[in-house]
Kinemage of the C-alpha trace (Angstrom):
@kinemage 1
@onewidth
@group {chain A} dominant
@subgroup {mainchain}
@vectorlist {calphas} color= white
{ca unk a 1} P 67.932 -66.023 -135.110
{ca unk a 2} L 71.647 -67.039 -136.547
{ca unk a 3} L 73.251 -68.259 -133.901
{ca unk a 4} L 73.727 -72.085 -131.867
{ca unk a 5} L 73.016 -72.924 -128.343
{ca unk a 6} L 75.471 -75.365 -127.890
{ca unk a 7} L 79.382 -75.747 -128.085
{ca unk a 8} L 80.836 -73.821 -131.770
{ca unk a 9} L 81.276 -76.265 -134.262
{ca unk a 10} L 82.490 -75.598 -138.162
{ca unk a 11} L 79.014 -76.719 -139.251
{ca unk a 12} L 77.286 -74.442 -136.910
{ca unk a 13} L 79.019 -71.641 -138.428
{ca unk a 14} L 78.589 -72.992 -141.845
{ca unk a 15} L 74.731 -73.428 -141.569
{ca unk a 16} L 75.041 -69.714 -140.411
{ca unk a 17} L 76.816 -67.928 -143.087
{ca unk a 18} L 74.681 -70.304 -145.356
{ca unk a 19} L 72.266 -68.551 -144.137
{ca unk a 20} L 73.276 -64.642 -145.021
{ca unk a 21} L 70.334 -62.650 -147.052
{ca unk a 22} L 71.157 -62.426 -150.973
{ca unk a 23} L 74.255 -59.414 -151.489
{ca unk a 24} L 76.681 -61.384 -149.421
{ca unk a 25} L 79.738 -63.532 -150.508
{ca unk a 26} L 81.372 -66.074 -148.779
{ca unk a 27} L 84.337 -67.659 -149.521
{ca unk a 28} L 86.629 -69.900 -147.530
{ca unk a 29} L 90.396 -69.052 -146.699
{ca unk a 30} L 91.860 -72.127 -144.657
{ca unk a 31} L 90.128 -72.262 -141.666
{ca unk a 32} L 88.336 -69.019 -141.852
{ca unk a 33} L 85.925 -67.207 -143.874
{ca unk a 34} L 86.173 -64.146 -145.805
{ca unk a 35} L 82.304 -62.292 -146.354
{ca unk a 36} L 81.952 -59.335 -148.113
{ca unk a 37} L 78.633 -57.923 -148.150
{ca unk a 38} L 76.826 -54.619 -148.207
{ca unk a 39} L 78.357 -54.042 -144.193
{ca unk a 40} L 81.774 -54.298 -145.246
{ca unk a 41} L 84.409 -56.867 -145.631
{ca unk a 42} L 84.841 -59.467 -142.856
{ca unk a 43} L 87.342 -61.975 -142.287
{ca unk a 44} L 85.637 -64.634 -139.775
{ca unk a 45} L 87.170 -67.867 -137.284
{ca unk a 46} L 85.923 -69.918 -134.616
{ca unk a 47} L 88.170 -69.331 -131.936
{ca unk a 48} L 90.493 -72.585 -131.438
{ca unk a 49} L 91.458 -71.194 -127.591
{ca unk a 50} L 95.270 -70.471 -128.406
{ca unk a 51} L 96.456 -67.359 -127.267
{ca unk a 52} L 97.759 -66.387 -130.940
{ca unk a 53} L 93.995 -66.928 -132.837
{ca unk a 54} L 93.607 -63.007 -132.028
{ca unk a 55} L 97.048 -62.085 -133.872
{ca unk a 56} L 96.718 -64.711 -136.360
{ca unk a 57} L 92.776 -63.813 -137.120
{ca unk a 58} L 93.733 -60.174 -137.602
{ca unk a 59} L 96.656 -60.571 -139.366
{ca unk a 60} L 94.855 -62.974 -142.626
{ca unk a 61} L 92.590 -60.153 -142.540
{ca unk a 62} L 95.396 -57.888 -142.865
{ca unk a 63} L 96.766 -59.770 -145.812
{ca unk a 64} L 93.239 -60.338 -147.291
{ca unk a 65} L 92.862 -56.290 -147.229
{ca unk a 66} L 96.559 -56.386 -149.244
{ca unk a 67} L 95.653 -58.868 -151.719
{ca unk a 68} L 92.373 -56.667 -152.157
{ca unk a 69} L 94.535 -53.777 -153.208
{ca unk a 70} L 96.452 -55.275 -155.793
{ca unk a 71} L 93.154 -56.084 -157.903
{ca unk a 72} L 91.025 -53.168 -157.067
{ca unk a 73} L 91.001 -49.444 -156.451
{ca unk a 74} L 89.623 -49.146 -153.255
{ca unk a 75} L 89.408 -51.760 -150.236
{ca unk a 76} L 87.413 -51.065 -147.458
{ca unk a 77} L 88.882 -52.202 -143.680
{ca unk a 78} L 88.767 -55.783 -143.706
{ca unk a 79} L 86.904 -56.818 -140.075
{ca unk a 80} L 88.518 -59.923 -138.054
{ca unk a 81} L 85.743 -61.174 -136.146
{ca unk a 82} L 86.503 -63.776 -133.775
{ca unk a 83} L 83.578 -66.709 -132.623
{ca unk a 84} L 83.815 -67.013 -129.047
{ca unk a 85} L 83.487 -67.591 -125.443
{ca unk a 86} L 85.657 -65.949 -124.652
{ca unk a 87} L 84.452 -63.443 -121.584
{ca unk a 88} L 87.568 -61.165 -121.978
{ca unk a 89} L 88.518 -58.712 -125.303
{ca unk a 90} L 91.001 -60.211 -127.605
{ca unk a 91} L 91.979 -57.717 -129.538
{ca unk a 92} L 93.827 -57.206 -132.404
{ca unk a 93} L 90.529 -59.260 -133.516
{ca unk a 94} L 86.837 -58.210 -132.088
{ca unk a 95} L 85.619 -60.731 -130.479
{ca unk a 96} L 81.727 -61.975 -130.867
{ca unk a 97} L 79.739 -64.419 -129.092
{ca unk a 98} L 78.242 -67.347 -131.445
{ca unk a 99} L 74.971 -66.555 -130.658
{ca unk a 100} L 75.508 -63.123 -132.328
{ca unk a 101} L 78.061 -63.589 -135.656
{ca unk a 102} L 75.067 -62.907 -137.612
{ca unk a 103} L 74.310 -58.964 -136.330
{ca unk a 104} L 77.885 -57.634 -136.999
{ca unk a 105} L 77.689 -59.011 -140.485
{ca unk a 106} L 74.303 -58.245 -141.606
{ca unk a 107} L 73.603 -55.286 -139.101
{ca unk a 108} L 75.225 -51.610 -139.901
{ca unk a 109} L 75.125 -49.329 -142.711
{ca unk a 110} L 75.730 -50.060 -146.194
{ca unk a 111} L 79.102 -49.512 -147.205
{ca unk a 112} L 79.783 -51.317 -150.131
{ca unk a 113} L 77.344 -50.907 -152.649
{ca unk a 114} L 77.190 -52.748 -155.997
{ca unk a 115} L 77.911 -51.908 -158.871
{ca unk a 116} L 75.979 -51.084 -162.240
């Protein structure tokens, strides 16, 4: 199971994206991580407990979806996904426990299939 019992640490989340099946890339962007794999594109954080990670999260994948544009033809929705405790929603980002980063990025249909 991807996921860490204890407090979220960098290297917990690390280890964990280390740890995505072959298809996936993972690339960091500051403090976050941008994945792209067969599910989609993702932009993930650990939450630092501000009140602006939400906005901020959602917004770099925002402008990660832009800068997508300007190379290729079609983007898909780039995902914010927020590591947390947190018990409430906090949108504009979705919010997902540690314990569980690994389902919404590996879990789901295809929709980004390689290319030939």
């Amino acid at each position: 199971m991807m996921g860490w019992p204890r407090h979220q640490d960098p290297e917990d989340l690390d280890r964990i994206l280390d740890q995505l099946p072959a298809g996936f890339v993972v690339r960091a962007v500051g403090a976050a991580w941008f994945v792209l794999g067969p599910t989609g594109a993702h932009v993930v954080a650990l939450d630092d407990g501000s009140e602006a990670a939400p906005r901020a999260l959602a917004r770099l994948a925002s402008v990660t979806r832009s800068a997508l544009a300007a190379e290729v033809a079609w983007v898909p929705y780039v995902d914010a996904f927020l590591v947390t405790e947190r018990e409430q929603p906090c949108p504009p980002a979705t919010r997902v426990p540690p314990r569980l980063i690994g389902r919404p990025l590996t879990d789901g249909p295809a929709v980004i299939a390689p290319t030939a």
